[in-house]
C-alpha positions as CSV (number, residue, x, y, z in Angstrom):
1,X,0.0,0.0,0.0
2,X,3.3,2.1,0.1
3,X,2.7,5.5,-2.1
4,X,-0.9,4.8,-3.0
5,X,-4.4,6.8,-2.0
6,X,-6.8,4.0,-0.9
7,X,-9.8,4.1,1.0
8,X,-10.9,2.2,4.2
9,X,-13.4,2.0,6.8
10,X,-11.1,2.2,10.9
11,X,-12.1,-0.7,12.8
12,X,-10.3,1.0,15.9
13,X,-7.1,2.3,16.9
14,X,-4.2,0.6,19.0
15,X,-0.7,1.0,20.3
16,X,1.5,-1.7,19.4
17,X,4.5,-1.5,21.8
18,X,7.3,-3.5,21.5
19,X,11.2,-2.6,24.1
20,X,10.9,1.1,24.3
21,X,8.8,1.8,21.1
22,X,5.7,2.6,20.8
23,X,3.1,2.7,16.9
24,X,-0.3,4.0,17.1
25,X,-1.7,1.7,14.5
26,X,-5.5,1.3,13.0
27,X,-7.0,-1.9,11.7
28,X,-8.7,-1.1,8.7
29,X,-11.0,-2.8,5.7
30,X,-9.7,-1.7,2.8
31,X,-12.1,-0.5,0.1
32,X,-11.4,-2.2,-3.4
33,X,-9.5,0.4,-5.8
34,X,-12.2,2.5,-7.9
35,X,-14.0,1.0,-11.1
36,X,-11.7,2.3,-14.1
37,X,-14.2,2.8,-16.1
38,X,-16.6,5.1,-14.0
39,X,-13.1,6.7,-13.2
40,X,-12.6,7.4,-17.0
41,X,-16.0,8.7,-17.6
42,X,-16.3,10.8,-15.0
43,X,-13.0,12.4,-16.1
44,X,-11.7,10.8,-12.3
45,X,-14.1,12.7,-10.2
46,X,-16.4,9.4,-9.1
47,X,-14.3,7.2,-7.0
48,X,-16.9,3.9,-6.7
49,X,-15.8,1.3,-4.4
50,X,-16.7,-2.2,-3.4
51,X,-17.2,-2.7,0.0
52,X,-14.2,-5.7,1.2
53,X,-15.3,-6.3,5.0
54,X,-13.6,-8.8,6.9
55,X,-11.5,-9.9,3.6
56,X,-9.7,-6.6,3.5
57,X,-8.2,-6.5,6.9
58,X,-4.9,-4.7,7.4
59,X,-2.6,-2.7,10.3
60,X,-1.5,1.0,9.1
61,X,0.4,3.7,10.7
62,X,-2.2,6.6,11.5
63,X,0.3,8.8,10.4
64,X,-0.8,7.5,6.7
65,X,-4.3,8.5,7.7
66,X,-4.9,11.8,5.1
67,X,-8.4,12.5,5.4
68,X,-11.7,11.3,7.3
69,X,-14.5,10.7,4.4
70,X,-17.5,9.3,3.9
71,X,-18.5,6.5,1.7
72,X,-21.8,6.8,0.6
73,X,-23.9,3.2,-1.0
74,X,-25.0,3.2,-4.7
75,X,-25.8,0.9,-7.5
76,X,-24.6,2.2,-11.0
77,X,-25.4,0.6,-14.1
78,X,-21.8,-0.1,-15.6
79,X,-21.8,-1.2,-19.1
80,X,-24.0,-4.2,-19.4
81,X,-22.8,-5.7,-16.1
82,X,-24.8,-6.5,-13.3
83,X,-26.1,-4.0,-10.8
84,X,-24.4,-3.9,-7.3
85,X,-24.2,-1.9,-4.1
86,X,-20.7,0.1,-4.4
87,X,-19.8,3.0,-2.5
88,X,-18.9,6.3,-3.9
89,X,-16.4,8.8,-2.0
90,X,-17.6,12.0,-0.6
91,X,-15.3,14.6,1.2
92,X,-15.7,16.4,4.0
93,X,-19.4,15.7,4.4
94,X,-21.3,18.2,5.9
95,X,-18.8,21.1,5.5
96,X,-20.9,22.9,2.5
97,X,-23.5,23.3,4.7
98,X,-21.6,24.7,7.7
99,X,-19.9,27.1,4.8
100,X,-23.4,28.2,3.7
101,X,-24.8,29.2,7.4
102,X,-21.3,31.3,8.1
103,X,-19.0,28.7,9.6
104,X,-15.5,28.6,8.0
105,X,-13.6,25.5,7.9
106,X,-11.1,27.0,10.7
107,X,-14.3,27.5,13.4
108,X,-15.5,24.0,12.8
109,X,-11.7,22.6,13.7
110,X,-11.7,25.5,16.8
111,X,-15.0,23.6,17.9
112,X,-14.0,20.1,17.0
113,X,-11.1,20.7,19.4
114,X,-12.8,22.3,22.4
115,X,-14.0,20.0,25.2
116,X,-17.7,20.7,27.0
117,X,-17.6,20.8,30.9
118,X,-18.8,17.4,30.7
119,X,-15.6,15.7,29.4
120,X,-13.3,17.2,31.9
């Protein structure tokens, strides 16, 4: 997986220790690598997945984590083949709307950070 954007679903996080070394690691399901053909027509804006569960289970670093995203089921039709849930890649979900009622990206990290009296 070394120098390639994939997609997965975090099953959790963990430390792995081992002497005096410590690796925050996640256990992840990878998502397959997008259709090439939706890829192609959609001039590589529709990245649609297959969903691998339990099949696609691997340990990375979480320092190879770039973004949080959301996969979101569909069922294209894809040249004469059969119809099946996929998932297609959305980023930052939710963030056009925050934009739209006056929140910049920079007040929803401020707020994503701060901790209500209840945590403490």
């Amino acid at each position: 997986m070394k120098n390639e954007t994939r997609i997965a679903e975090v099953r959790f996080f963990a430390v792995l220790k081992h002497l005096d070394t410590e690796v925050p690691v996640a256990l992840v399901s990878l998502f397959s690598k997008p259709d090439p053909d939706l890829l192609r027509i959609s001039v590589n804006a529709l990245w649609s997945c297959e969903y691998q569960g339990d099949s696609a289970l691997e340990f990375i670093d979480i320092k190879c984590i770039q973004a949080v995203v959301a996969m979101v089921p569909h069922a294209p039709a894809i040249d004469g083949r059969q119809t099946q849930e996929r998932f297609f890649l959305v980023e930052k979900p939710g963030l056009d709307v925050a934009v739209m009622a006056g929140a910049g990206e920079s007040d929803i990290r401020d707020n994503a950070n701060s901790c209500p009296n209840s945590c403490d």
